[in-house]
C-alpha positions in Angstrom: 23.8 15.0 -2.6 23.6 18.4 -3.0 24.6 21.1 0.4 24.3 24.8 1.0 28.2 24.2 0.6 28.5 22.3 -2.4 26.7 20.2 -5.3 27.9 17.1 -7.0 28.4 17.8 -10.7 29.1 14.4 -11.6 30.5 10.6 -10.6 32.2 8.7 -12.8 34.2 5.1 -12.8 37.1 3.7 -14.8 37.1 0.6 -16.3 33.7 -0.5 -15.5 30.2 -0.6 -16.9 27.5 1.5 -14.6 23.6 2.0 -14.3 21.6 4.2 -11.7 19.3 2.9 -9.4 16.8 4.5 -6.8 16.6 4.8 -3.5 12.5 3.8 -2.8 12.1 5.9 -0.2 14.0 9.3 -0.9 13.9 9.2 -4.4 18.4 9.4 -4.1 20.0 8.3 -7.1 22.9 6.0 -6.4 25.0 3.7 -8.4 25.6 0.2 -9.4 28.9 -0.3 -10.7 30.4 -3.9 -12.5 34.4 -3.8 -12.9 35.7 -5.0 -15.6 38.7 -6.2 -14.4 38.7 -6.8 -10.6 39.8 -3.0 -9.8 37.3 -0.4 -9.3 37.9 3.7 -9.5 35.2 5.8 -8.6 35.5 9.5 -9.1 33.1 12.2 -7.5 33.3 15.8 -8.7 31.7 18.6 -6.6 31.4 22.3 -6.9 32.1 24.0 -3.9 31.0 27.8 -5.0 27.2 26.7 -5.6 25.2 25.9 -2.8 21.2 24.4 -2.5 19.2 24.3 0.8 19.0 20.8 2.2 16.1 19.1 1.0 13.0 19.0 3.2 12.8 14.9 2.6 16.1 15.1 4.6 14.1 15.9 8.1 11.4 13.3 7.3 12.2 10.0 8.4 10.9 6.4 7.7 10.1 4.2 10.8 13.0 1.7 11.2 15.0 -0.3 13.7 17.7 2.6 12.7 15.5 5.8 13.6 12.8 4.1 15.6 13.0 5.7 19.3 11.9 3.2 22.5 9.7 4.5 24.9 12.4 4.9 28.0 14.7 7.0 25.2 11.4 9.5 25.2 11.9 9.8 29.2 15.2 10.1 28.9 15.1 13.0 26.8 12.0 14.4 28.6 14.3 15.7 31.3 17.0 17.5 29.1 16.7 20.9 29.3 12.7 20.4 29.3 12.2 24.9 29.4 14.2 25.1 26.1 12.9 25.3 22.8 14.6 25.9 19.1 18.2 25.8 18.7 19.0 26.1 22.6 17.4 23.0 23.0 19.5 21.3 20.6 22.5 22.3 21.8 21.8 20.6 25.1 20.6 17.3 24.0 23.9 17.2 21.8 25.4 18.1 24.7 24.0 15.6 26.8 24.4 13.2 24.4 28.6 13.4 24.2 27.7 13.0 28.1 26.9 9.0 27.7 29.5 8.3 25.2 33.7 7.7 24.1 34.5 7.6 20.7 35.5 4.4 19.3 34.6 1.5 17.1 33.1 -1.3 18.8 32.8 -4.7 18.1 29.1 -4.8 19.4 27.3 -1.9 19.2 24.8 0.0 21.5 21.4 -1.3 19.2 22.6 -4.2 18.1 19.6 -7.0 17.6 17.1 -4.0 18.7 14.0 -2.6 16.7 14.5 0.5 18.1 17.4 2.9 19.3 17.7 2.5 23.3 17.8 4.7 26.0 21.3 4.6 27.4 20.8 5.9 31.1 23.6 6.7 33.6 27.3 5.3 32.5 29.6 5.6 29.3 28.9 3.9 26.2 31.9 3.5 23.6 30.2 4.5 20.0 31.6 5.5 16.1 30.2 8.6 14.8 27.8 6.0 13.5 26.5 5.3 16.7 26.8 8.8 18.1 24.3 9.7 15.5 22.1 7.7 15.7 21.5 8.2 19.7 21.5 11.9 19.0 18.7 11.6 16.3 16.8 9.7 17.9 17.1 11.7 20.9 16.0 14.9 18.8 13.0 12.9 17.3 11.7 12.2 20.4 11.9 15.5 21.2 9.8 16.6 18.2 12.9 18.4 16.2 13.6 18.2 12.8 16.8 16.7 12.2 18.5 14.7 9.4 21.2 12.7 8.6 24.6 13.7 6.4 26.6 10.6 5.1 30.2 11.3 2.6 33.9 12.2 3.6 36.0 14.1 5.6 39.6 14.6 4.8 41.9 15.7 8.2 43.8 18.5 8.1 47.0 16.9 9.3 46.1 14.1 6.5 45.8 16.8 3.6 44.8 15.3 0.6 43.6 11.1 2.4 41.4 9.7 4.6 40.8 6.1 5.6 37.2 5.8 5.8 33.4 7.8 5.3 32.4 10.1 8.0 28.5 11.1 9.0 27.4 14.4 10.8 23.5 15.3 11.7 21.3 18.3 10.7 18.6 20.1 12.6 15.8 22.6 11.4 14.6 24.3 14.7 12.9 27.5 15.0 13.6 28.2 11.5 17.5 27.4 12.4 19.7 24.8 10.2 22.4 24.3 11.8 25.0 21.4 11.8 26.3 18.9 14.1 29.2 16.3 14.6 29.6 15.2 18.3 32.3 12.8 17.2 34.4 15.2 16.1 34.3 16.9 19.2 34.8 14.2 21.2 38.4 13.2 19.2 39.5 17.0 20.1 38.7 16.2 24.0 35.7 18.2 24.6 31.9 17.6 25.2 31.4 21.4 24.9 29.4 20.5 21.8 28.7 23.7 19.5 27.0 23.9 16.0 29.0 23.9 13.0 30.5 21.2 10.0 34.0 21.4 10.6 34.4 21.9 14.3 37.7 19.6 13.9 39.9 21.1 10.8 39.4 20.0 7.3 37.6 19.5 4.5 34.0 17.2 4.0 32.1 16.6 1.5 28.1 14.5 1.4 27.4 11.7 -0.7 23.8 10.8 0.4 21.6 11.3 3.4 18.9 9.1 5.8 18.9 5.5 7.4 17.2 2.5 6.8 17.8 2.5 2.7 16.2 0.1 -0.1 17.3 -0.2 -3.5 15.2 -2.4 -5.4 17.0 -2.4 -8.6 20.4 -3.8 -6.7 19.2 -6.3 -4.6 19.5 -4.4 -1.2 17.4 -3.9 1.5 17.6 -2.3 5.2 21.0 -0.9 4.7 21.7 1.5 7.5 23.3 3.8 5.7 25.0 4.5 2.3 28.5 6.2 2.8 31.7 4.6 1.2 30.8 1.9 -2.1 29.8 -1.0 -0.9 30.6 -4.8 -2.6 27.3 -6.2 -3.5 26.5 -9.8 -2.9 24.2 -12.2 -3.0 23.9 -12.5 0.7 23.7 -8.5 1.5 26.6 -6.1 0.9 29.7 -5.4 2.8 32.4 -2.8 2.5 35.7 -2.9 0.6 38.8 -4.1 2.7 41.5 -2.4 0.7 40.5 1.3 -0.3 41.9 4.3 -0.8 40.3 7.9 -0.3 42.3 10.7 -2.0 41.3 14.5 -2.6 42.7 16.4 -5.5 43.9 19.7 -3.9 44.7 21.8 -6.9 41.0 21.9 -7.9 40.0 22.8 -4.3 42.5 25.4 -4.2 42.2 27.0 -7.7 38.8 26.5 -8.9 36.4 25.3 -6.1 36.3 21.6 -7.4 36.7 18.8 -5.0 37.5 15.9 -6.7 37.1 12.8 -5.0 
């Protein structure tokens, strides 16, 4: 997808025979890729010097058990910060919302078997930026803010040109504000002192696709929760890759504003 900080000029694959096929409910293009020979190289090419607003389909969001709020999560955000409006008001339910949870990757997580996202109430709840996110949207949709959802890559700092796995970070339009969000982040740099911004923890991202709850028709794949690394197709559902590897090419960051990933 395209950012105020960047547009993808083109993927590409080696050694493998690709068609497009579209999202049915935001219109995204993605990709559906057959290898040719069991290894599979997929190359995304952005341009970091041209920018786009983010697309108003972004803040609208289609009823799910991903984005569907229960009716205690309504309360619960009822009494956060209740005089605020706009941007202040966002700041404190992200605020409140690194207040109920550790980073991590649990085996079970916090919706799991649920048709709608949870209140949490009073006690610590371990969550991936996954989960983070989707508390903290759901938390701003009950609040009546507009808020979307970012999926792609992050690449450390201290990692340079690597990373293990996608990344995901939120977006909010209030009082004519955009401004971006990633609790997660904060929480790995041991603070809950959230503040706006995209790289609040040093390094390099780039998005791949936005919202929850996905269909794709032409591949075979329903209710996928979200689209962030490439995924194996199957004819039971889809499931990510065990053996990857992420890489950046510095140079063209660096001399040309190209990411190449």
């Amino acid at each position: 997808m395209d950012t105020p900080h960047g547009r993808c000029i083109g993927v590409e694959v080696e050694h493998a025979v690709m068609r497009a096929v579209t999202e049915a409910h935001t219109g995204q293009t993605a990709y559906l890729v057959e290898p040719e020979n069991g290894v599979l190289a997929v190359h995304w090419r952005y341009d970091n010097a041209v920018g786009v607003p983010y697309p108003d389909i972004l803040y609208q969001p289609r009823a799910s058990r991903f984005t569907r709020f229960a009716d205690a999560l309504v309360d619960e955000v009822d009494a956060i910060a209740p005089g605020m409006t706009g941007p202040e008001r966002v700041r404190a339910i992200a605020c409140a919302t690194a207040e109920r949870f550790t980073y991590g990757h649990p085996e079970a997580r916090f919706n799991d078997g649920l048709d709608e996202v949870p209140a949490l109430g009073c006690g610590l709840t371990e969550g991936s930026c996954v989960d983070i996110n989707t508390y903290f949207i759901a938390s701003l949709r009950a609040a009546g803010i507009e808020v979307g959802y970012i999926t792609g890559f992050y690449f450390p700092a201290e990692k340079g040109d690597h990373c293990e796995d996608g990344h995901c970070w939120v977006v909010t339009r209030a009082g004519g504000v955009v401004e971006e969000w990633d609790i997660a982040h904060h929480l790995k740099m041991g603070t809950r002192d959230i503040r706006p911004g995209l790289n609040p923890k040093p390094g390099i991202r780039v998005a791949g696709f936005h919202s929850m709850g996905l269909d794709f028709p032409g591949a075979g794949v329903t209710d996928l929760k979200a689209l962030i690394e490439p995924r194996l197709v199957e004819a039971c559902g889809s499931k990510g890759f065990d053996a990857r590897e992420i890489r950046l090419d510095h140079p063209a960051v660096q001399q040309a504003n190209l990411a190449d990933v």
